[in-house]
C-alpha positions as CSV (number, residue, x, y, z in Angstrom):
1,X,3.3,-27.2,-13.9
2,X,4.3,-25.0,-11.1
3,X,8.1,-24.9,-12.2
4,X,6.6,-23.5,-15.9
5,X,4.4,-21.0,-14.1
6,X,7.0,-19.4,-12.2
7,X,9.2,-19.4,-15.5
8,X,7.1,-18.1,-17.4
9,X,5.9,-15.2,-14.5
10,X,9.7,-14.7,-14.6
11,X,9.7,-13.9,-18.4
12,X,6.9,-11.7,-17.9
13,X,8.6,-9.5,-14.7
14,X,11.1,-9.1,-17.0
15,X,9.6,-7.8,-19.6
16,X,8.7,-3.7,-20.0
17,X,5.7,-2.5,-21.6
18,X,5.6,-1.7,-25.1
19,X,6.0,2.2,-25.0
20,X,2.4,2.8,-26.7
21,X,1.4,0.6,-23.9
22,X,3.3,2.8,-21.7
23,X,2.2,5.7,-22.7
24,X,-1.7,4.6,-22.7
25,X,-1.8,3.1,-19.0
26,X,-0.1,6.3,-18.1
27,X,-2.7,8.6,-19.7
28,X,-5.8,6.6,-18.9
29,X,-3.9,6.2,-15.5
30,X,-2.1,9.0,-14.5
31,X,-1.6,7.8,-11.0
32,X,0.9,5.4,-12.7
33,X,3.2,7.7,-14.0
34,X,3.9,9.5,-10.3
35,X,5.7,6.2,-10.0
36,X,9.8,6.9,-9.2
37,X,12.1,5.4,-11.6
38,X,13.5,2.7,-9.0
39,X,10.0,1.2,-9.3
40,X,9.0,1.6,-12.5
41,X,10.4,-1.7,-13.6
42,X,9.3,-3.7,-11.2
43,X,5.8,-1.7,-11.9
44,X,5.4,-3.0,-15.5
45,X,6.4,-6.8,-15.2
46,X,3.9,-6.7,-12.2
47,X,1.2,-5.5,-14.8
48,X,2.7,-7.9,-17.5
49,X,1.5,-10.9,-15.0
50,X,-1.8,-9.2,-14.6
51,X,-2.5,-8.9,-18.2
52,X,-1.4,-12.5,-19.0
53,X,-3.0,-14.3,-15.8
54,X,-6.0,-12.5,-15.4
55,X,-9.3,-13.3,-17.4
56,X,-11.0,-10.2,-18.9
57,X,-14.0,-9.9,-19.3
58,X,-16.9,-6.9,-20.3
59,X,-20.6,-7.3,-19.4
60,X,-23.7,-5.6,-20.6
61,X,-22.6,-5.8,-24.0
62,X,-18.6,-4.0,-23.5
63,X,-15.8,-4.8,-25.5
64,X,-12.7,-4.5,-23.1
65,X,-9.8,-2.6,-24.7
66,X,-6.0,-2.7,-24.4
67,X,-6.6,0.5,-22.4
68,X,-9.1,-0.6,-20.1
69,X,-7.1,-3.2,-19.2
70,X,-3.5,-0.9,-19.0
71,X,-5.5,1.1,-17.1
72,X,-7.0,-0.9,-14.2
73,X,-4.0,-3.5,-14.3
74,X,-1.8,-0.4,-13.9
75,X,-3.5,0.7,-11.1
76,X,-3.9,-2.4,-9.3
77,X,-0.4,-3.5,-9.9
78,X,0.5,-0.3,-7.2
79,X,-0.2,-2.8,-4.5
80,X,1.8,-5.8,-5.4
81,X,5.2,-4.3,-5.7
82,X,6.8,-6.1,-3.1
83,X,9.6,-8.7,-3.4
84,X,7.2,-11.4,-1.8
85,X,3.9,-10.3,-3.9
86,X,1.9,-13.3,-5.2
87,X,-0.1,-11.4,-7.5
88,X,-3.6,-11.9,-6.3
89,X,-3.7,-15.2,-6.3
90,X,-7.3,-15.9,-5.4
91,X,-8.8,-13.7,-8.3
92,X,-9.3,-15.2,-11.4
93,X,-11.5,-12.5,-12.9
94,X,-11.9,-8.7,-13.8
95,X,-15.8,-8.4,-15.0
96,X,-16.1,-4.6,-16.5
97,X,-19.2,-3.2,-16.9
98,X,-20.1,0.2,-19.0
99,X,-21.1,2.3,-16.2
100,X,-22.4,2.0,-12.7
101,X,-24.3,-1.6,-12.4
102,X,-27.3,-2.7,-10.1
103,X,-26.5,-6.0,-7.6
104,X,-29.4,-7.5,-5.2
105,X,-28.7,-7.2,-1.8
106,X,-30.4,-8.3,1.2
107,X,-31.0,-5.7,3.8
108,X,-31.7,-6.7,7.5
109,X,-34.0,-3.9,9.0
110,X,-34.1,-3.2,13.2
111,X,-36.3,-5.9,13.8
112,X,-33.8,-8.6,12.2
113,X,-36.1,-9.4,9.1
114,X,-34.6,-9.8,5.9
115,X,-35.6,-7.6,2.7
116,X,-34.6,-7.4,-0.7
117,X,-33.0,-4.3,-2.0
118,X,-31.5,-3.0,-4.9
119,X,-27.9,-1.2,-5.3
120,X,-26.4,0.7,-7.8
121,X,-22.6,0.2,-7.2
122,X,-19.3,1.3,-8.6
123,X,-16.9,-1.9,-8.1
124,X,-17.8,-5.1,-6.1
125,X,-15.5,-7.8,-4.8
126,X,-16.4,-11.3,-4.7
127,X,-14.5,-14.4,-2.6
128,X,-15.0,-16.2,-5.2
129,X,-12.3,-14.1,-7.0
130,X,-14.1,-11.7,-9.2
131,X,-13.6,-8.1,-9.3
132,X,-16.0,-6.4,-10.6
133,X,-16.0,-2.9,-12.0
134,X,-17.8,-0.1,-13.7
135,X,-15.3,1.7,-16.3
136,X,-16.8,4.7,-16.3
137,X,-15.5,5.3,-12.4
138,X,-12.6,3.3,-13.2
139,X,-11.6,6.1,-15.7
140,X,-13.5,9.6,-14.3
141,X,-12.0,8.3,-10.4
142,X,-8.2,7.7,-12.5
143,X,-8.1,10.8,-14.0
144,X,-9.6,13.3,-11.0
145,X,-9.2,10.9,-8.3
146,X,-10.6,13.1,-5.0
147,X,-10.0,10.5,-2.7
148,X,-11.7,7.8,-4.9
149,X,-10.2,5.0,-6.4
150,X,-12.6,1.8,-7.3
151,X,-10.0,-0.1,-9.2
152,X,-7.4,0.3,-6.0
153,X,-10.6,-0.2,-3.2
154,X,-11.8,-3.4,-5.2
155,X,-8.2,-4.9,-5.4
156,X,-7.7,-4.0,-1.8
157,X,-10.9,-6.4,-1.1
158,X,-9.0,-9.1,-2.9
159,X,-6.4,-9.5,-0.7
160,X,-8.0,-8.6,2.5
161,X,-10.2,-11.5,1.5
162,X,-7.2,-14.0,1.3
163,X,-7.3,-14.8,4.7
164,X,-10.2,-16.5,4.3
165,X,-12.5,-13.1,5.9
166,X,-12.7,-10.0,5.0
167,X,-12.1,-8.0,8.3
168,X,-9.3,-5.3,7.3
169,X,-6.2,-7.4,7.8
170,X,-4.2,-9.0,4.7
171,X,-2.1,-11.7,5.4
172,X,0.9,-10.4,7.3
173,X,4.0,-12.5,7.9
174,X,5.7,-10.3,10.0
175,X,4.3,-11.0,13.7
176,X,5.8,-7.4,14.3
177,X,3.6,-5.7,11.4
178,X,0.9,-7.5,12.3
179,X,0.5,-6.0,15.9
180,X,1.6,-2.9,14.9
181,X,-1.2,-2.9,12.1
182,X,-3.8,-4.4,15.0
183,X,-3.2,-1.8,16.7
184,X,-2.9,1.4,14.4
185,X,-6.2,0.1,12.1
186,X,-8.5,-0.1,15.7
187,X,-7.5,3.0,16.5
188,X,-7.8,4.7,13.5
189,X,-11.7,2.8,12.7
190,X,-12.5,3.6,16.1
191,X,-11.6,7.4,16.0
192,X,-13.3,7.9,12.2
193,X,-16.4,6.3,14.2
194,X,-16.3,8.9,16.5
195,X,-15.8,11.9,14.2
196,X,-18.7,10.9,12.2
197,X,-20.9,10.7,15.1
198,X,-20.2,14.3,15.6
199,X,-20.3,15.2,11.9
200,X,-17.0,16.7,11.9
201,X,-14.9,17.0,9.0
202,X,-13.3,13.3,8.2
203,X,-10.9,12.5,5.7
204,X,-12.1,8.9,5.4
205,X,-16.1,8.9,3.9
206,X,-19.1,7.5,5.8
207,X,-18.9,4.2,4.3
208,X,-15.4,3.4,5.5
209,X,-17.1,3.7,9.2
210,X,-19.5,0.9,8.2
211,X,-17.5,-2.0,9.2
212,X,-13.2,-2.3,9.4
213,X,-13.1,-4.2,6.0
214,X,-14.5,-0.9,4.1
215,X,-12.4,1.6,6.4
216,X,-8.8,-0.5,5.3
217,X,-10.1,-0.9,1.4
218,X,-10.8,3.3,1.4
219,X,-7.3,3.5,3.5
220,X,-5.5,1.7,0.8
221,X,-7.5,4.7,-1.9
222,X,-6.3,7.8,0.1
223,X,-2.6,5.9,0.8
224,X,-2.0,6.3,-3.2
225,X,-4.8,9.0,-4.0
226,X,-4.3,12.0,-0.9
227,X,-0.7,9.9,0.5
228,X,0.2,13.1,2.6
229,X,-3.1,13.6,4.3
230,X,-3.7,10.1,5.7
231,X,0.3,10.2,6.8
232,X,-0.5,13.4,9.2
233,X,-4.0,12.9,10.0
234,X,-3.7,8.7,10.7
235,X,0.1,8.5,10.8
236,X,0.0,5.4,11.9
237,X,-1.9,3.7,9.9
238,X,0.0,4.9,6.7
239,X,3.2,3.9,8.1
240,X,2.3,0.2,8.9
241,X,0.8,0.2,5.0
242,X,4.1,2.1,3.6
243,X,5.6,-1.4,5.7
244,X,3.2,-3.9,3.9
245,X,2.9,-2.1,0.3
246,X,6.9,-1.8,0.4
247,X,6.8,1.6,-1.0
248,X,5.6,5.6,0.6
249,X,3.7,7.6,-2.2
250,X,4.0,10.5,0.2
251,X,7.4,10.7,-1.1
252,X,6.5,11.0,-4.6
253,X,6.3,13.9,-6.8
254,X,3.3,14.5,-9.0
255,X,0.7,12.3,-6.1
């Protein structure tokens, strides 16, 4: 079983995308095409394996096109480039909805009583290995990203959420990158914290200074979406995710 899974993931890494199917996940995803040629190999067997292991699915009544799917398997594939990626192993499905969609949420006021409340939300990550999106970000956030990137945020959930908790820090092998990443991610959440307090100017939004789970997921966005901002204004936090992604979008032309 295993032995034909990895052959058959082998087949797929190998194998580039048709060019119409090139040429759609790069208009639908522009990001995409920013790639450098050294990785744009590697790039399209990575979303070969997403296309062919992933379930897709649309809710409220969408069909789910070749493009929709080029376009957010594109974009996730940007954080599994690494020799050692595993693909997102613990998510099984990518549930797209029309537009925005409404989730119940329970909402704990001062006093610690719990109320229900109602959300209208972009993208959602579930444990249970469901990513759930709203194409119509997914393709206005791709194509004028300003910081924004649902598909990317979502799939940065994912992983953070392979450790068993979602709390900011992916698996990490390297004992090395791990402190270094302990280290530059408190600092960074604890500084954002600050500035927000004072309403200053931020580069991260007010919902990355909710809790350190958000504040990673929305530093994964601005790595690929505003690369050279978050490498002078949190340096260290984009170098120790340039170490974990494998790869420095800051460098790129076009990003």
């Amino acid at each position: 079983m295993f032995f034909l899974k990895g052959r058959r993931r082998r087949r797929l890494l190998a194998t580039p995308l048709a060019d119409a199917d090139r040429a759609l996940m790069r208009s639908t995803a522009p990001l995409t095409a920013a790639l450098p040629a050294a990785l744009q190999a590697r790039h399209e067997g990575v979303v070969q394996v997403l296309l062919a292991e992933k379930h897709w699915e649309g809710a409220a009544g969408l069909e789910v096109t070749r493009a929709m799917r080029l376009a957010v398997a594109g974009q996730a594939a940007l954080l599994q480039l690494r020799p050692d990626a595993d693909y997102f192993p613990g998510t099984d499905t990518v549930l797209i909805y029309p537009e925005a969609f409404v989730v119940d949420h329970d909402v704990v006021d001062e006093d610690g009583l719990v109320h229900g409340g109602e959300d209208e939300l972009a993208g959602e990550s579930w444990q249970r290995g469901v990513v759930i999106l709203s194409w119509q970000d997914v393709e206005r956030e791709a194509r004028r990203p300003e910081g924004y990137n649902v598909v990317l945020h979502e799939f940065a959930h994912q992983l953070d959420e392979q450790t068993g908790e979602a709390d900011g820090r992916p698996h990490l092998e390297d004992p090395a990158l791990a402190a270094r990443w302990a280290e530059a991610f408190r600092a960074a959440f604890d500084r954002h914290g600050k500035l927000c307090k004072r309403r200053r100017e931020v580069l991260f939004d007010q919902d990355a200074a909710g809790n350190p789970a958000e504040f990673f997921a929305t530093a994964v966005e601005l790595f690929f979406t505003y690369p050279r901002d978050l490498a002078s204004e949190f340096p260290d936090v984009h170098a120790v995710l340039a170490a974990w992604l494998g790869l420095d979008p800051a460098a790129w032309t076009g990003v």
